[in-house]
C-alpha positions in Angstrom: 32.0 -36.2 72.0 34.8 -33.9 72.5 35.1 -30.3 71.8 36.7 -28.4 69.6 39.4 -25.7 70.9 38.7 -22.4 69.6 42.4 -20.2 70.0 40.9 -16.5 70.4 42.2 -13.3 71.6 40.7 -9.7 72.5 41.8 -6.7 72.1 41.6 -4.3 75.6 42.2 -1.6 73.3 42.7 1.9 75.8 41.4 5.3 75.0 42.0 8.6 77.9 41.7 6.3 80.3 38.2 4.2 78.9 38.8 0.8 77.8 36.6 -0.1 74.0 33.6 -2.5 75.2 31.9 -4.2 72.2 28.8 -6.0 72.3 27.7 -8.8 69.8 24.8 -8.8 67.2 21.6 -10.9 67.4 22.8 -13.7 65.1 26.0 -14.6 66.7 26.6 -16.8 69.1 26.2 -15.3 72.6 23.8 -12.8 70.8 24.3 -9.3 73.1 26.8 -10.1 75.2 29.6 -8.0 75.4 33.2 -8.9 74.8 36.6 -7.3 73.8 36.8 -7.3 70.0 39.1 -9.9 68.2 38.5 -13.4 67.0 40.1 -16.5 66.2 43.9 -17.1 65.5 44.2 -18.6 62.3 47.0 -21.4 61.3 50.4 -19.9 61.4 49.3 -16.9 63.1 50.9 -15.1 65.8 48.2 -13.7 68.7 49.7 -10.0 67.6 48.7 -10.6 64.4 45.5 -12.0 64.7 44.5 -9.3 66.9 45.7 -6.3 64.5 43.8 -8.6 61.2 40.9 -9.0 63.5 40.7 -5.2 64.8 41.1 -4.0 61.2 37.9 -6.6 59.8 36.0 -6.0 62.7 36.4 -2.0 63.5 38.3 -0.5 60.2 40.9 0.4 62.9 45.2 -0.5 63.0 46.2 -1.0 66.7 49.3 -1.5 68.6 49.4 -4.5 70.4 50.9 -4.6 74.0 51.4 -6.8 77.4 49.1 -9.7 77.7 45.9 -9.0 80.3 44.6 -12.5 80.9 44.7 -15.9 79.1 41.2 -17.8 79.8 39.9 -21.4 79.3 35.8 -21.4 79.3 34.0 -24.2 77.9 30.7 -23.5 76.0 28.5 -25.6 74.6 29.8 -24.7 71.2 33.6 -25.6 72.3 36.6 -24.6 74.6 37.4 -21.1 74.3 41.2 -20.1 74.8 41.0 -16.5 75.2 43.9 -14.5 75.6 43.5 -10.4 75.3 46.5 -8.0 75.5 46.5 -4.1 76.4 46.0 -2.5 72.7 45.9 1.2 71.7 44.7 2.8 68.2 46.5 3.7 66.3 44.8 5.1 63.1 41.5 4.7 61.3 37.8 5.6 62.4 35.9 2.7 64.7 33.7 1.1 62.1 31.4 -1.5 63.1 30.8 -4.3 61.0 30.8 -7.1 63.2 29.2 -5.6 66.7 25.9 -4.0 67.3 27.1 -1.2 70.0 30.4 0.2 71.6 30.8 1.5 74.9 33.9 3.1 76.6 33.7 2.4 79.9 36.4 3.0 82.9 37.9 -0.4 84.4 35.8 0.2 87.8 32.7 0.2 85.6 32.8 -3.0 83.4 31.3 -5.1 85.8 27.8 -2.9 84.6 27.8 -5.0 81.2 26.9 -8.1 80.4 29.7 -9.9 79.5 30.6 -13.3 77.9 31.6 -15.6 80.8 35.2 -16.0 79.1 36.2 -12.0 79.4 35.0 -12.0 82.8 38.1 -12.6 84.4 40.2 -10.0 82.5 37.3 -7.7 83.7 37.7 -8.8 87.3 41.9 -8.5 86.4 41.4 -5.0 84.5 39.2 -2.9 87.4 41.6 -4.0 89.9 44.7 -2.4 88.2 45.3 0.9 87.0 46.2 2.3 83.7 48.7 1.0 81.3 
């Protein structure tokens, strides 16, 4: 059987020097892991704009989007996750969760402490090597 390609991106979204860590609920898929918030790309969609739709469901938030960090391929059981996440900034609005369980801002040297979904990992290995955008 093949899988299904899932087209996602995550938002690195910066904050005095922090980057936003989210982590997922129970009932999703990879329950408690922790990722960079976002979601799919929808038809038609650019990756910009799924990221700014998906930051304002997900966090009640409007971001700038910026450079790309990482594009990642990672097959799960569930499918083959295209992840691509970009440097993001807010912009306005007050973080609101209604998709993630906890938030942590975390410096880039310190990500590696979370448990993250195996397809952020490598813009987490990218992000604590560089410095601030």
């Amino acid at each position: 059987m093949n899988k299904k390609n899932i087209h996602v991106v995550g938002a690195v979204i910066w904050q005095d020097g922090k980057i936003l860590c989210a982590q997922r609920g129970a009932t999703k898929t990879l329950a408690y892991k922790w990722e960079f918030p976002g979601g799919k790309i929808e038809q038609g969609e650019t990756p910009e704009a799924a990221l700014k739709r998906e930051i304002l469901e997900e966090m009640n938030c409007e971001i700038v989007v910026g450079e790309r960090v990482e594009h990642t391929v990672y097959e799960y059981e569930f499918g083959i996750v295209h992840l691509t996440t970009f440097h993001c900034a807010l912009v306005s609005g007050n973080l609101t969760l209604t998709e993630h369980i906890d938030v942590k801002w975390l410096e880039p040297e310190n990500l590696h402490t979370l448990d993250w979904a195996p397809a952020d990992i490598p813009a987490i290995e990218k992000l604590s090597q560089s410095v601030t955008p």
